[in-house]
C-alpha positions in Angstrom: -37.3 -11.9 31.4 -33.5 -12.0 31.9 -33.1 -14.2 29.4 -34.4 -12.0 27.2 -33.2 -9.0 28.2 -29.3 -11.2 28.0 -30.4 -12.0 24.7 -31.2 -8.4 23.5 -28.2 -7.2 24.8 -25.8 -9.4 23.2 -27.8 -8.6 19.8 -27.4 -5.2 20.0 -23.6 -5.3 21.2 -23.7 -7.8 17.5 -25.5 -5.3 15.5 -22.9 -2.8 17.2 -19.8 -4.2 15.7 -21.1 -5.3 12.6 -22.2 -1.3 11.6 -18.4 -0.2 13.1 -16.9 -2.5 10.5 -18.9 -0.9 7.5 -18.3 2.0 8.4 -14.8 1.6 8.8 -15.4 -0.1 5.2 -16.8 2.6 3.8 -14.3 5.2 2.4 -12.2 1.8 0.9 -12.9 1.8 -3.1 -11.8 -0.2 -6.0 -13.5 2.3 -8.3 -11.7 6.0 -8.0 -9.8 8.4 -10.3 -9.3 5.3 -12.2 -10.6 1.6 -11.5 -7.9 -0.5 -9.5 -7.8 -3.1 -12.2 -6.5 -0.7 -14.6 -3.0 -1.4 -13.0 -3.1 -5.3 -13.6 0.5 -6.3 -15.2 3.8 -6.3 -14.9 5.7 -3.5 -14.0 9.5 -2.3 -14.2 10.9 1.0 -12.1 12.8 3.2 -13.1 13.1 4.5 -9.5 12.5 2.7 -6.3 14.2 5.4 -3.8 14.2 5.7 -0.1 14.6 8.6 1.8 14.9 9.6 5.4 16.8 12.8 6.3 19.6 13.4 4.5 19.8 9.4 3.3 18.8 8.9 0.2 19.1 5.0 -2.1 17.8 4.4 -5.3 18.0 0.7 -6.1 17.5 1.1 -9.7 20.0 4.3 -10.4 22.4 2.2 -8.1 22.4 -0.6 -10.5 19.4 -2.8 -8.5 16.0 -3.5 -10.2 12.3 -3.3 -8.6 9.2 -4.9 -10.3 5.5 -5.1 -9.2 3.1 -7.4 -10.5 -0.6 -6.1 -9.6 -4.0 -8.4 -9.8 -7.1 -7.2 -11.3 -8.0 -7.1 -7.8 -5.5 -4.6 -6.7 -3.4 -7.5 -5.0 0.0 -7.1 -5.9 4.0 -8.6 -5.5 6.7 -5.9 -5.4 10.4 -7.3 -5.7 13.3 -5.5 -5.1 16.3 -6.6 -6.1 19.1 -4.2 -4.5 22.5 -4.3 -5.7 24.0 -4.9 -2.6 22.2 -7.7 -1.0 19.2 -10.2 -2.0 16.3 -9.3 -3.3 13.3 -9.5 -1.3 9.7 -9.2 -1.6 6.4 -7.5 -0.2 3.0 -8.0 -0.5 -0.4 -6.3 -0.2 -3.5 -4.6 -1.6 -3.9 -1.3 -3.7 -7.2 0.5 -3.0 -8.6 4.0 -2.6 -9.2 5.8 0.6 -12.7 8.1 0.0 -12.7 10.8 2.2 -14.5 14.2 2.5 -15.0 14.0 -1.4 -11.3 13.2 -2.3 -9.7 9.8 -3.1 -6.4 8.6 -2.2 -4.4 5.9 -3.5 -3.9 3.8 -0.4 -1.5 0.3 -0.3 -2.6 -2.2 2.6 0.5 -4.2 3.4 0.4 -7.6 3.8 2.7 -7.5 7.5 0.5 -4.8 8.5 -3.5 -5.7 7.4 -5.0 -3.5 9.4 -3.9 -0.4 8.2 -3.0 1.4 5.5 -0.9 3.9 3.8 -2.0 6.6 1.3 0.6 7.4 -1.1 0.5 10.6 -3.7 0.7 9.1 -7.0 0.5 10.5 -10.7 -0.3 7.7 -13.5 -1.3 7.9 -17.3 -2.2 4.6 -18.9 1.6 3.4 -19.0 3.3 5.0 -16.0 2.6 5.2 -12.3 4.5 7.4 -10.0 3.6 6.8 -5.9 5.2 8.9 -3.3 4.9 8.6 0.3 5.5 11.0 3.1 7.6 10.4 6.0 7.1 7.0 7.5 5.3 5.5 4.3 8.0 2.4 4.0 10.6 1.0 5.5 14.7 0.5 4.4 17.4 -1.0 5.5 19.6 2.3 4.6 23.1 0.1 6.4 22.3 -3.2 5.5 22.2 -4.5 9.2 19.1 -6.6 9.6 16.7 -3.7 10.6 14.5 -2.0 8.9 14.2 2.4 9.3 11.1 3.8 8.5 11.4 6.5 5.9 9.9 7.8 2.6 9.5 6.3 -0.9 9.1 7.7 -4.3 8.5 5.0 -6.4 8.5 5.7 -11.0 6.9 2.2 -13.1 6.7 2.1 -16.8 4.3 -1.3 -18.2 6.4 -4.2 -19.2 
């Protein structure tokens, strides 16, 4: 009998985990406003600006570039190419967040898997506009090594 009472325990404590992770699933979306894999291509900015405060870079105004190249599968490579210093680039996953009714465009970043970022975003067949609050990426405003967290608005025209 305690075997099986062991045995029905650990099932349950399976079962358990294996609902938590649906439903932790199940506001994330391919399919919202728009399908993710409407954004697969290449695209150019026209502004790839970081804010905190009173701090404000544009790479792009300030002579830099920024691409993204995004998957059908909402994977995507963003490169940034600042003026002053060598261009680097990040990784991750576009979705949308569902929730209460809504969607949100939300970026899972490669460093940081288990979470995500929902971004405000405008886009019309040929140009995507993100924005993210306070805290929504991460600049190295004095070109010292470390990152600050801070804002981004982020304009991309199709190439």
């Amino acid at each position: 009998m305690k075997t099986f009472v062991y045995i029905f325990l650990i099932a349950l404590v399976s079962l358990n985990l294996s609902c938590s992770k649906e439903d932790d699933d199940d506001g994330l979306t391919k399919d919202g406003p728009f399908p993710i894999s409407e954004l697969s291509g290449n695209w150019e900015a026209t502004k790839a600006q970081f804010s905190v405060s009173t701090t404000s870079v544009d790479i792009v105004e300030d002579g830099g570039t920024a691409s993204m190249s995004v998957q059908s599968s909402g994977r995507f490579t963003l490169t940034l190419d600042p003026i002053d210093r060598d261009a680097y680039a990040v990784t991750g996953e576009i979705f949308w967040e569902e929730w209460q009714g809504s969607y949100y465009f939300a970026v899972a970043w490669d460093d940081e898997p288990d979470d995500w970022d929902t971004y405000g975003h405008t886009y019309d067949g040929t140009t995507l506009s993100i924005n993210g609050g306070t805290d929504s990426g991460d600049y190295d405003f004095d070109n010292d090594g470390d990152l600050e967290p801070c804002s981004i608005h982020f304009i991309f025209v199709r190439s």
